[in-house]
N, C-alpha and C positions, 0 to 999 in steps of 0.2 A: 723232597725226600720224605718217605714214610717210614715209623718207625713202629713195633708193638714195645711197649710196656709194663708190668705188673699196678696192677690197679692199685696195690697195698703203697706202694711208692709213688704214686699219685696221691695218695692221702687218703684211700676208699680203705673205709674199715670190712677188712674181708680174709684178718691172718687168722689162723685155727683159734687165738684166744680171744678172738671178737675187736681185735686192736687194730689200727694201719701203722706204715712203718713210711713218713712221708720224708721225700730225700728233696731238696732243696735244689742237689745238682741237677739232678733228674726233671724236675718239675722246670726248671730252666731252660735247659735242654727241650723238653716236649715246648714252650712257651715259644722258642725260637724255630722250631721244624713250623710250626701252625703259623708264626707272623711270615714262615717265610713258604709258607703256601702247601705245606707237608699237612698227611694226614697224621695222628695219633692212634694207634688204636686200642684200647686198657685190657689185659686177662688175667683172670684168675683161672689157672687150670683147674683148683680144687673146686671152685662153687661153678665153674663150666661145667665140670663134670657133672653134678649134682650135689655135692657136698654141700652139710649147711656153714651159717658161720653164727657164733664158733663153732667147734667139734673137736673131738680128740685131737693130739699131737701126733704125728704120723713121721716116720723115719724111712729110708732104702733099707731094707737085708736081703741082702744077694739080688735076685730080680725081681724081689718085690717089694711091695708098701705097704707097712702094718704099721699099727697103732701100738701104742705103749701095751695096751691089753690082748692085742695080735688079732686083732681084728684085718685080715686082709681088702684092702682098697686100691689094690694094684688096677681094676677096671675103670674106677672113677677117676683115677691120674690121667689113664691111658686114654680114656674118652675126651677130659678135661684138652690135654695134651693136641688131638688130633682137631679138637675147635679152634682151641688156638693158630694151628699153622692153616686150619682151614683160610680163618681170619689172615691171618701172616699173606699167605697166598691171593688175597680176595685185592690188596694193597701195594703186592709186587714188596713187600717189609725186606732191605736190606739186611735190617740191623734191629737186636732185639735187646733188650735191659730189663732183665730179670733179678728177683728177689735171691739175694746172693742164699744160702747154705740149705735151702726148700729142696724137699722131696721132689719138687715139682721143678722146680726153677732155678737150683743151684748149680751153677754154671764152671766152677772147676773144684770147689770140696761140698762136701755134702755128710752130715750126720750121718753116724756108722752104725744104724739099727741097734747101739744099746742104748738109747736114752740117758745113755752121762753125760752127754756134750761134748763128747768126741767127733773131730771132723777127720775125714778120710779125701783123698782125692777123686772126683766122680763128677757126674753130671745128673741134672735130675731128667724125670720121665718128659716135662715139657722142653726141654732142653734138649735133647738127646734128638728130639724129633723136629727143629726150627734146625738144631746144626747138620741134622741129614738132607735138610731140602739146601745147606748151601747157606744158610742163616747165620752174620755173627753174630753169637749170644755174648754179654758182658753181662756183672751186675752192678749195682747201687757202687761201688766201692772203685768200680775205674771212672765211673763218670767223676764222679767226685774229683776223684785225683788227676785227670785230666784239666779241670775245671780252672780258668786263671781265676788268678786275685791280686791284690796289690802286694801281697807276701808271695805269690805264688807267679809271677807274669811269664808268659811265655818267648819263650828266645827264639829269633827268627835271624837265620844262617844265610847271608845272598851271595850270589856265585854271579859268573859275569854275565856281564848284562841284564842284568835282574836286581841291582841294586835300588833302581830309583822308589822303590816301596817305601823307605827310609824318610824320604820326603815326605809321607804321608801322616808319619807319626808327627804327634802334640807333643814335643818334648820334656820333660823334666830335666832332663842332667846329662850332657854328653860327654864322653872320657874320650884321649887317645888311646889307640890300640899297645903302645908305649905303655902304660901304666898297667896292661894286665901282666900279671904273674904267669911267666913262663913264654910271653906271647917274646918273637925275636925282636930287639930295639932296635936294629939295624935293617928291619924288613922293609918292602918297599912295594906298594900294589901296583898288581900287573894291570891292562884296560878294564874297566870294568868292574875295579872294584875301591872299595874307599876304607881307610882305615881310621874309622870314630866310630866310638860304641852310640848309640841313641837308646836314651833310657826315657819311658813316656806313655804314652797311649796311642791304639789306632783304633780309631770308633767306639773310644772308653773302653778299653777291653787293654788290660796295663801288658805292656810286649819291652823285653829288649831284644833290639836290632844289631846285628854285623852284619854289613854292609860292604862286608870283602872276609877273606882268606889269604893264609899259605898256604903252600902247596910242596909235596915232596921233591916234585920237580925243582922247584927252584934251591933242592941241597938241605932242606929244613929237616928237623926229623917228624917222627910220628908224637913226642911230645909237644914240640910247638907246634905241631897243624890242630892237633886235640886243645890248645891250650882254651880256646874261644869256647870250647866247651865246658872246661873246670871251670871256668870262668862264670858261666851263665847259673851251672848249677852252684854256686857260694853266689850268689843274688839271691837264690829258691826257686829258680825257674825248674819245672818238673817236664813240663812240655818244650818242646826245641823242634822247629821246622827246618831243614835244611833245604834248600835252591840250591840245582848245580845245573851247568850246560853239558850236554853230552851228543856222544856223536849214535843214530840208530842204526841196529841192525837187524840188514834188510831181510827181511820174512817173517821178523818178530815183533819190528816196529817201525815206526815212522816219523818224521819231521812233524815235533807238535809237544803238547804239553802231555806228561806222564806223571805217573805215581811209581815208588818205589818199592815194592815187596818183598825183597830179600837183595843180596850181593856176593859178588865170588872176589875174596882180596887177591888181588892178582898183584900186588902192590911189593910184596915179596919183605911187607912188616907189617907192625903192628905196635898200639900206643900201648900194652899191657907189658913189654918187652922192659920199659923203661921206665926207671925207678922213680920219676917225677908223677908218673902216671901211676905207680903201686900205691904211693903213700894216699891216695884220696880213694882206692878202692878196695874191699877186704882181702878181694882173690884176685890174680889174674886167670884163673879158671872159671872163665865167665861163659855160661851157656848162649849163645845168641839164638835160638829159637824167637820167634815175633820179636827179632832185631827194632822192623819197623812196626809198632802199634800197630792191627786190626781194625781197633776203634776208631781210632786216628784216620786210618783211611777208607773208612766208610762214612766217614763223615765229610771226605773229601769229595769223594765219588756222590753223594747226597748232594751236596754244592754245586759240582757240576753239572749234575743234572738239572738241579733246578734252573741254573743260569745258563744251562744251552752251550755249554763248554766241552769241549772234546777233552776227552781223558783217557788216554790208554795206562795199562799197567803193566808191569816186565821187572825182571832182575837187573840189577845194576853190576856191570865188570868194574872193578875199581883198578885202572892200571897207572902206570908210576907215571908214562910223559916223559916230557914235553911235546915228543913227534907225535903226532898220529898214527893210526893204524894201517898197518898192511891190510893187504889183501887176504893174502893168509891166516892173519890175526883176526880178523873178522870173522872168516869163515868157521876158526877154531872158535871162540865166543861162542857162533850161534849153535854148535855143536854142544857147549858145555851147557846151553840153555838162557844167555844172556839175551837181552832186549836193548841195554844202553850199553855205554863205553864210557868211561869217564874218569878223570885223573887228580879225583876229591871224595869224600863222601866218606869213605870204607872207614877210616881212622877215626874221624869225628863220630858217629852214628855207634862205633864200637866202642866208646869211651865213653857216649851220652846213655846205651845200653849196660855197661858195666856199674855205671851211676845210679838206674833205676831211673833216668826218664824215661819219658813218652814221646820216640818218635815219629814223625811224620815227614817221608825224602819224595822232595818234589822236584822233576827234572824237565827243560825245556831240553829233547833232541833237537838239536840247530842244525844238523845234517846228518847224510849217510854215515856211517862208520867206514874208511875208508876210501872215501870220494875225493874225486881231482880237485884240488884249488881248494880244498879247506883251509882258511888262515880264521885268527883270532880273529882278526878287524871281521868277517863272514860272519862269524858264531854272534859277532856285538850285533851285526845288522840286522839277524833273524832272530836277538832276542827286543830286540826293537819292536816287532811284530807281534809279539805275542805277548806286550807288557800289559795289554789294559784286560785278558785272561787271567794272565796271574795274578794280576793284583786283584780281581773278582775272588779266586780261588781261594786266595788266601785269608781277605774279608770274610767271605762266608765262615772258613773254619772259624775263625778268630769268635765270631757273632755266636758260633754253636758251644763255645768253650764258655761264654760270659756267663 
């Protein structure tokens, strides 16, 4: 995985008042791309461009960049800007982490040309030109908040046949699923999945694990399938991976391991409906726009690559179950733009979003979307096949979060 970064977040004294502004995540973050064979590459748009350091403080008003004094430096941005992606481009740069509220480099608000410190919503001038080639920009402040810790440990969701990751973990402290708040007492897992929280570590990097689910299918509603979710965020967990099996559909996808980028609830509810779910969130008027973190899964896709892992990406159907798909149902899916099918996912992912975590839905397609002879014991066998990928997959992100 190669990544660019701003050099001031490395520690390279190079901000307009001759200072650096060094981020601890970030510098982690670049320490694990380089152990794990990625390049780094550091910019400063401003002194790219020609700008010294220091030098006036500089703002956006309208399409340009002027200085407190109105000095316009719209060409030095602009120049600065086009080295950078030159750079960006020279490295194949998925993924970029810029200096968050910068003329240059402010990646969703940026100072509104009066110099009070007013932030507006916007993008800066190098920003604007890494996200046109296709580039995700973040800045200092998602890495961060991505970031585990022991207050902070990431929650990992396992669907069938994808449980055995759980074994991998150094434990601390394991609960039954009994003791969570709201989770059903009477529930009972289907193959494939186990009902004990694991609280611990996986390659020092502090995770909790569930190692199974409900399902709407089995009569539950959208608060107990979410409940594994309230759950993880009252620990601190901010980060949540969810694992599910799904079935592919054909022309959009294939038997293998994917990424999730959005979903269609076909599910016909939702955990915001229910007042178990209201009391721990402000609104049920929740936007899901980057439902699934950006970040999250280009650092997946960075993983992948590096370890020679196939990874496709596609929307996720979230539909209720238990049967499988028609023929028909298939065909309408690939119509509305879906890639997976799948009878988990939508609830939890909407509640871990309504929450303010950071997701990342990782799916193994175990078959066609509507192919002869799918049964559950099928879905267990082909995720048998594909366990020692996912649990690469998932190591990598984990190592990129530390």
């Amino acid at each position: 995985m190669n990544i660019v970064i701003s050099r001031c977040l490395l520690g390279e004294r190079c901000r307009y008042d001759g200072a650096a502004r060094p981020s601890c995540a970030v510098r982690a973050l670049a320490r694990a791309v380089r152990e794990a064979g990625g390049t780094v590459v550091a910019v400063c748009p401003e002194m790219d461009g020609g700008l010294p350091c220091p030098r006036p403080a500089a703002e956006i008003r309208g399409e340009r960049v002027v200085t407190r004094e109105g000095a316009d430096v719209t060409e030095a941005y602009r120049l600065g800007a086009a080295r950078a992606l030159d750079r960006a481009r020279h490295i194949s740069a998925p993924l970029a982490v810029l200096k968050a509220k910068s003329p240059a480099c402010g990646s969703t608000l940026v100072y509104d040309g009066s110099f009070t410190g007013r932030l507006v919503r916007g993008q800066g001038v190098c920003t604007r030109a890494l996200a046109r080639e296709g580039i995700i920009v973040v800045d200092e402040n998602v890495v961060n908040a991505c970031r585990a810790s022991m207050e902070h440990p990431v929650a990992i969701v396992l669907g069938s046949g994808l449980g055995a990751l759980a074994s991998l973990v150094k434990p601390v402290r394991r609960m039954p699923y009994a003791d969570i708040e709201g989770f059903p007492a009477a529930a009972r897992p289907v193959a494939g999945h186990r009902f004990e929280v694991t609280v611990g570590t996986l390659d020092d990097v502090p995770v909790v694990v569930y190692p199974g689910r409900v399902h709407l299918y089995q009569g539950y509603g959208p608060a107990q399938v979410s409940s594994l979710v309230r759950h993880a965020h009252k620990l601190g967990c901010r980060d949540i991976v969810f694992a599910c099996s799904t079935g592919a559909v054909a022309g959009r996808a294939h038997v293998g391991l994917g990424l999730v980028t959005d979903h269609i609830n076909l599910t016909g509810t939702n955990p915001l409906i229910e007042d178990e779910d209201l009391s721990v969130v402000e609104s049920p008027f929740v936007g899901l726009t980057d439902t699934y973190t950006p970040y999250l899964r280009e650092l997946a896709l960075g993983v992948a690559g590096d370890e020679g892992i196939e990874l496709q990406q596609g929307v996720y159907a979230g539909l209720l179950g238990p049967s499988f798909e028609t023929g028909a149902e298939v065909a309408a899916l690939g119509v509305l733009g879906a890639s997976f099918a799948g009878m988990s996912l939508v609830c939890e992912a909407i509640m871990a979003h309504a929450l303010g975590m950071n997701v990342l839905g990782i799916t193994l397609a175990a078959n066609m979307a509507g192919a002869a002879g799918v049964t559950h014991e099928s879905v267990l066998d082909v995720a048998h096949d594909y366990e020692d990928d996912f649990e690469r997959l998932v190591r990598g992100v984990l190592a990129r979060l530390r």
